[in-house]
C-alpha positions in Angstrom: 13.9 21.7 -16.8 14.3 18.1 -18.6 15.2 17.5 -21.7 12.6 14.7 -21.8 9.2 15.3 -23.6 7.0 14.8 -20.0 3.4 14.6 -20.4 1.8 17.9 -19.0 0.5 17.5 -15.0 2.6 14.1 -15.0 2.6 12.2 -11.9 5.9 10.1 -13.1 7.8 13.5 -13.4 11.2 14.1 -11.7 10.3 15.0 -8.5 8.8 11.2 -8.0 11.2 8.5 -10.2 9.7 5.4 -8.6 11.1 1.9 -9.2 9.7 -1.2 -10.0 10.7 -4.3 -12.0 9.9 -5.1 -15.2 10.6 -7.3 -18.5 10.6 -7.0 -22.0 9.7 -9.8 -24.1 12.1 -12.5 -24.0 14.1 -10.6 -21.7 14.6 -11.4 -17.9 12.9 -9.1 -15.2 15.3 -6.3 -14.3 14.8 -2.6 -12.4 13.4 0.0 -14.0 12.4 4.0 -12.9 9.0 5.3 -14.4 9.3 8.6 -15.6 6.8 10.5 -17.8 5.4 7.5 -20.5 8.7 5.7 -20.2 10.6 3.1 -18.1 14.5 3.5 -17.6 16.0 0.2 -17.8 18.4 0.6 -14.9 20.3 -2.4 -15.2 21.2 -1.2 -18.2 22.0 2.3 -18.3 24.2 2.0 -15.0 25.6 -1.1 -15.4 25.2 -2.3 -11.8 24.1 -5.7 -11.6 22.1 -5.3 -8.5 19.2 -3.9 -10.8 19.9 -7.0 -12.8 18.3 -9.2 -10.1 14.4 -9.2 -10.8 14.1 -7.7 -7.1 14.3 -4.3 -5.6 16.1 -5.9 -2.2 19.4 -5.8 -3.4 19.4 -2.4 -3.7 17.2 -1.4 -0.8 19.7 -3.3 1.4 22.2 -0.7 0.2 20.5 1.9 2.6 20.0 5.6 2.6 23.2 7.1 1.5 23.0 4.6 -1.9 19.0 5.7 -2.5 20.3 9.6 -2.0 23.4 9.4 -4.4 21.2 7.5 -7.3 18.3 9.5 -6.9 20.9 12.4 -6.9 22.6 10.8 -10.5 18.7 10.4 -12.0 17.8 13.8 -11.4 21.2 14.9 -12.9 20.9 12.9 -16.0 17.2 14.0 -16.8 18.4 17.4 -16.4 21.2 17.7 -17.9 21.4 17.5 -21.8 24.9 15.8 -21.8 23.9 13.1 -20.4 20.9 12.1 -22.9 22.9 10.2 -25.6 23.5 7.8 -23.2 20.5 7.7 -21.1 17.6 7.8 -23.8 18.9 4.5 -25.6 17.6 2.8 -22.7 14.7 4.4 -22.1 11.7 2.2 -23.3 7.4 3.1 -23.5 6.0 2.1 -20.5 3.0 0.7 -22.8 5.8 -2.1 -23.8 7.1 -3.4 -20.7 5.3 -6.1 -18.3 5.6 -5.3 -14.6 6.2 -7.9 -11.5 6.0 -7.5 -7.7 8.8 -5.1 -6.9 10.6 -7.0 -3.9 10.8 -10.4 -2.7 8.4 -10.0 0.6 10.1 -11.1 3.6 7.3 -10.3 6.2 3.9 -9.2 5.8 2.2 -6.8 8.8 -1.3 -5.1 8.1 -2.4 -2.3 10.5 -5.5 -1.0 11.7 -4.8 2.5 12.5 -8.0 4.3 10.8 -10.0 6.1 13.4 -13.0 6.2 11.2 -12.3 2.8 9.2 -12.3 1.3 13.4 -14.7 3.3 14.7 -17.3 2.6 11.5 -16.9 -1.2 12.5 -17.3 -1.1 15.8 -20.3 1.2 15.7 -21.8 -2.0 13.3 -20.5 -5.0 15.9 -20.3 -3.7 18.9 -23.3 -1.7 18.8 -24.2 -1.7 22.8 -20.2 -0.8 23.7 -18.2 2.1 22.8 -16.6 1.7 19.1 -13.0 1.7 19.8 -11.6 -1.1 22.1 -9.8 0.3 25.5 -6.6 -0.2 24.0 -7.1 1.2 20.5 -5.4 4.7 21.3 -2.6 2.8 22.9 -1.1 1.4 20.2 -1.2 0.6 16.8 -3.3 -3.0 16.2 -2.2 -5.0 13.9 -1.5 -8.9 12.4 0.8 -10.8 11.2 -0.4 -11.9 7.6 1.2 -14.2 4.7 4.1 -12.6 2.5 3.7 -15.7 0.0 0.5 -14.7 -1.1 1.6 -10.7 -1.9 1.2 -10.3 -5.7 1.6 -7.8 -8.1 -1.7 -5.7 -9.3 -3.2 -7.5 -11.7 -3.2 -10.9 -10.3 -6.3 -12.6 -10.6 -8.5 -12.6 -7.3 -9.7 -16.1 -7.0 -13.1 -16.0 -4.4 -11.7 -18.2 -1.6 -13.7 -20.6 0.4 -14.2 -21.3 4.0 -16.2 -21.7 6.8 -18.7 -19.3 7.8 -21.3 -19.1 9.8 -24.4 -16.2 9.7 -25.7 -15.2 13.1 -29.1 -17.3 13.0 -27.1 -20.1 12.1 -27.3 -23.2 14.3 -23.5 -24.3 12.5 -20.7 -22.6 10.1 -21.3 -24.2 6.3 -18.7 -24.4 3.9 -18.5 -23.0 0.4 -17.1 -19.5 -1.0 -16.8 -16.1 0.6 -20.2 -14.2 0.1 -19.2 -11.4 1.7 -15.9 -10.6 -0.7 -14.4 -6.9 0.0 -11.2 -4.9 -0.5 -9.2 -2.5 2.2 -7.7 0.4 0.1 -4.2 0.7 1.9 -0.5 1.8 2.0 2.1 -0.2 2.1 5.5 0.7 3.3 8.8 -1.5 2.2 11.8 -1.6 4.1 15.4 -1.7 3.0 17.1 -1.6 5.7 16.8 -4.8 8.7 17.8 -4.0 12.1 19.1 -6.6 14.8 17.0 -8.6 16.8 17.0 -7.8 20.3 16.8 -4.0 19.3 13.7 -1.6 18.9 13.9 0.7 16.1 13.2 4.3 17.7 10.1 6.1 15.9 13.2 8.9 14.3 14.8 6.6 12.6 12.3 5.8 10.1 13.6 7.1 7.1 16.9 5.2 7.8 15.4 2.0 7.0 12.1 2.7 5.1 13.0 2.5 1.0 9.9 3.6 -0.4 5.6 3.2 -0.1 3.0 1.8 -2.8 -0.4 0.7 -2.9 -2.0 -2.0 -1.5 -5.2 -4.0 -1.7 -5.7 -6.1 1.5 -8.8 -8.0 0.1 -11.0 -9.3 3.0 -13.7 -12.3 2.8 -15.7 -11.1 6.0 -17.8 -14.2 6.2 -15.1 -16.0 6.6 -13.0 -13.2 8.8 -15.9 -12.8 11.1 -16.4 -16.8 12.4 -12.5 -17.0 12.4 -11.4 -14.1 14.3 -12.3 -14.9 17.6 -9.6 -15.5 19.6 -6.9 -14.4 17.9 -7.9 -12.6 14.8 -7.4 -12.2 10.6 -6.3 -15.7 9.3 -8.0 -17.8 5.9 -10.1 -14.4 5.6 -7.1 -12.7 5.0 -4.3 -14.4 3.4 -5.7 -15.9 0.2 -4.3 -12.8 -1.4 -2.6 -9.2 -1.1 -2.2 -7.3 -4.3 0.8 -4.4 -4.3 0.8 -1.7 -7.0 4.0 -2.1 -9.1 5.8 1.6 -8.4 7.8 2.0 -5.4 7.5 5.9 -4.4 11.0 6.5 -2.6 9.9 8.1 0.9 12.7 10.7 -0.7 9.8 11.9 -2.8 7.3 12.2 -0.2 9.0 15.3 1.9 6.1 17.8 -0.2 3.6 15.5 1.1 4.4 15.2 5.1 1.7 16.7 7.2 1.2 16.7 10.8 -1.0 13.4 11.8 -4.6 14.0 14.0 -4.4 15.0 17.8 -4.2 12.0 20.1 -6.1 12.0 23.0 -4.5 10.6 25.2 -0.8 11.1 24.6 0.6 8.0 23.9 3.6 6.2 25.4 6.8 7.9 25.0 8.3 5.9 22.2 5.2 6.6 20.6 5.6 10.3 20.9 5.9 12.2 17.6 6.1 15.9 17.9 9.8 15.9 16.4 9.2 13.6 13.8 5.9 13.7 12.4 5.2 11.6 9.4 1.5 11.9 8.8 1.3 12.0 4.8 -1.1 13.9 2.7 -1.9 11.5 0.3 -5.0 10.8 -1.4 -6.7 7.5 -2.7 -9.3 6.9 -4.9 -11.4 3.8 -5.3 -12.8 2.7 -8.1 -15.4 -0.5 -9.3 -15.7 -1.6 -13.1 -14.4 1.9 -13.7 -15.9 4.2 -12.0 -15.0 6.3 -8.5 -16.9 5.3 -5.6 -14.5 6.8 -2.7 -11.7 9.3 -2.1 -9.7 7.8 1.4 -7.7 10.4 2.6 -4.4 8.8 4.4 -3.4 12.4 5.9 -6.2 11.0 8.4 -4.8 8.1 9.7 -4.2 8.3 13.3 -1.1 6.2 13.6 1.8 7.3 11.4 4.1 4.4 9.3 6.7 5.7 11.9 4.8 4.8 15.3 4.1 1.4 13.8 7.4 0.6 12.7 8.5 1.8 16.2 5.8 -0.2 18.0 6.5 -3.5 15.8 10.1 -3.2 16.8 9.4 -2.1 20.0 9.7 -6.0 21.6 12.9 -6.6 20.2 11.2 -7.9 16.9 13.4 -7.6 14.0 13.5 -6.1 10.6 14.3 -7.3 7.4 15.6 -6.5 3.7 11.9 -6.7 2.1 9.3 -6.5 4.8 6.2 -5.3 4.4 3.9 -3.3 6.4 0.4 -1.6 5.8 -1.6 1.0 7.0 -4.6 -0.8 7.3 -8.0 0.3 5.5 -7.9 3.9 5.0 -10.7 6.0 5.6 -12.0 9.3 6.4 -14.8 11.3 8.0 -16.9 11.4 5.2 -19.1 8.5 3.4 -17.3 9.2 0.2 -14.4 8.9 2.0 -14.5 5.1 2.9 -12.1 2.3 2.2 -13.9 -1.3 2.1 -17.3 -1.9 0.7 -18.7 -3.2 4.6 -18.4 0.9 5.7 -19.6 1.9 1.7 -22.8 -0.6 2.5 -22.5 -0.4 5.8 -22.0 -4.6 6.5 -24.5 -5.2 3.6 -27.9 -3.0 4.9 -27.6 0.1 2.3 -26.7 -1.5 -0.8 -24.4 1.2 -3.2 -25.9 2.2 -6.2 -24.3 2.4 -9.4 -24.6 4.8 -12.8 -25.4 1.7 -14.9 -28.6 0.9 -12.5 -27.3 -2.2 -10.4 -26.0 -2.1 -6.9 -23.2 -4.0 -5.0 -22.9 -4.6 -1.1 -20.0 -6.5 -1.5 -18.1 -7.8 -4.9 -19.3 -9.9 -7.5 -17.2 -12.2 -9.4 -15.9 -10.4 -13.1 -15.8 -7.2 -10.7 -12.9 -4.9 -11.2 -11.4 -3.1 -8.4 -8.7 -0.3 -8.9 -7.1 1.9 -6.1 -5.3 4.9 -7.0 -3.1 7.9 -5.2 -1.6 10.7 -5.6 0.1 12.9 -3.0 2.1 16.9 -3.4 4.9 16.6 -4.8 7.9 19.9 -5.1 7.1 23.0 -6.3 3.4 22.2 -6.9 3.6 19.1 -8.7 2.0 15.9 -7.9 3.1 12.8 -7.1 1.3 9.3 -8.7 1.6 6.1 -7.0 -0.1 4.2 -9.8 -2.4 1.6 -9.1 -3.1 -1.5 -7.9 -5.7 -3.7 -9.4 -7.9 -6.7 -9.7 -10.4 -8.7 -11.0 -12.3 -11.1 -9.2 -12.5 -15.0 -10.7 -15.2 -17.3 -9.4 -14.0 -19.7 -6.8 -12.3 -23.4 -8.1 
């Protein structure tokens, strides 16, 4: 029991305490925890300037024995009613507070570790070949992308331009993405680096993963598909990445962990995971101008946060205080279970139609997207992530 007033089937409740970063007006950006309809200005009710920094690193650098003990003190204060003449001064309504990107991204690395989401595009590119490239079950594909251009939900997405070039095309053209889409996506953030030189076994994931959020890994696929041969996701990708404010601590996931899809054929060894699975039951929700168009399911995904974070090491690559690294576009068996508008239209040839008459294939400018999740939490709660948001401009 709290002595705080929570909202009935909260997903901010006790079991969760996510952190972000947030401001008042006139006052500097500083850590906060969401809990309930409130924010808990850290910085202030502990004292410890390294929630006084506008950035979540200086405390995910801190590692896992730091996040236990003031996850541990959180849980204590909300709990116990001693403690609430000095905690509630500092507790604020969330409706007052502005949020900013959590951390201060140090690398950026997107995924592609969807089955469905991989096998849907291959099925529409490579119709004449299998779906799944020979080395797909291998390893976990992914790309470097650009941590400047990680924003907080909300930030306006601006319609890029490029080059692009359409099949009967005798040359690529110039102008703005027609083809403007969104991958619905997890994010992972670590606290802890590791030296270079030194892989990062697949069990020791939880010793330097901090916590997971949303993200939006919007896509211009005109301009991704002329670009990408040879060597893959560039201007098509890294005009923008939008990250949902809340930081779930992976402490608040243990409800949630579920045992990932059979693989077939066993991968490599430091790929194995029977001792430390970390599939994730969470589910996402996508939603245009308001209203749902897809429930991804994440406890789908073939490779686990863990296998990436072991294969990304694996070369001797290292981490760092603030890195970033996705999933990849979630999505599941189902067609209501798809995660970018080119499997929902299927590249642009069954148009999705809408309850106020029109259709989209992909995004129009003044279009909202907003990607949601929740995930079990203890004793039958559930766990929100927030969301992560945005709203497409016309291109300048």
């Amino acid at each position: 029991m709290s002595w705080l007033d929570l909202p009935a089937g909260t997903g901010f409740g006790l079991g969760n305490l996510p952190y972000g970063v947030f401001s008042t007006p006139g006052t500097a950006p500083r850590t906060g925890v969401a809990v309930g309809d409130s924010v808990l200005d850290l910085a202030a009710a502990t004292g410890d300037p390294v929630h006084a920094t506008g950035s979540l690193n200086g405390f995910m650098a801190q590692g896992p024995e730091a996040w236990a003990a003031l996850r541990r003190q959180l849980q204590e204060w909300f709990t116990d009613e001693a403690h609430r003449g000095t905690v509630e001064p500092h507790l604020l309504p969330h409706r007052d507070v502005s949020l900013h990107l959590p951390v201060e991204v140090a690398d950026y690395v997107d995924f592609y570790s969807s089955q469905h989401h991989a096998e849907n595009l291959g099925r529409m590119f490579r119709p004449d070949s299998p779906p799944l490239t020979p080395n797909w079950k291998h390893l976990p594909i992914g790309y470097h992308g650009r941590s400047g251009t990680v924003q907080v939900s909300g930030t306006p997405v601006v319609r890029p331009c490029g080059q692009r070039k359409a099949p009967g095309d005798d040359a690529p053209t110039f102008g703005p993405s027609l083809r403007l889409d969104i991958e619905a996506e997890v994010g992972f953030l670590v606290g802890v680096g590791s030296e270079l030189g030194s892989a990062v076994p697949l069990a020791h994931f939880p010793q330097h993963v901090f916590g997971v959020c949303l993200v939006n890994d919007w896509s211009a696929r005109d301009l991704q598909s002329w670009e990408y041969v040879p060597l893959g996701p560039f201007l098509g990708k890294s005009f923008l990445t939008s990250l949902s404010p809340w930081v779930v601590p992976l402490a608040a996931l243990e409800a949630a962990r579920v045992s990932p899809p059979a693989r077939d054929p066993q991968p490599l060894p430091y790929l194995r995971d029977d001792e430390h699975p970390w599939g994730l039951d969470i589910e996402l929700q996508v939603r245009l101008n308001g209203e749902a168009l897809s429930w991804p399911p994440f406890r789908e995904m073939y490779w686990t946060p863990a296998q990436q974070l072991a294969h990304m090491t694996v070369n001797g690559a290292n981490l760092r205080t603030g890195d970033l690294f996705a999933s990849g576009t979630v999505s599941g068996p189902g067609k209501h279970q798809r995660g970018s508008f080119i499997e929902m239209s299927w590249g642009g040839t069954e148009p999705i139609g809408l309850e106020d008459g029109t259709s989209r294939t992909f995004l129009d400018d003044g279009d909202v997207i907003t990607i949601t999740a929740s995930a079990p939490g203890p004793d039958g709660t559930r766990i929100a992530f927030g969301e992560v948001t945005g709203r497409i401009e016309p291109a300048r």
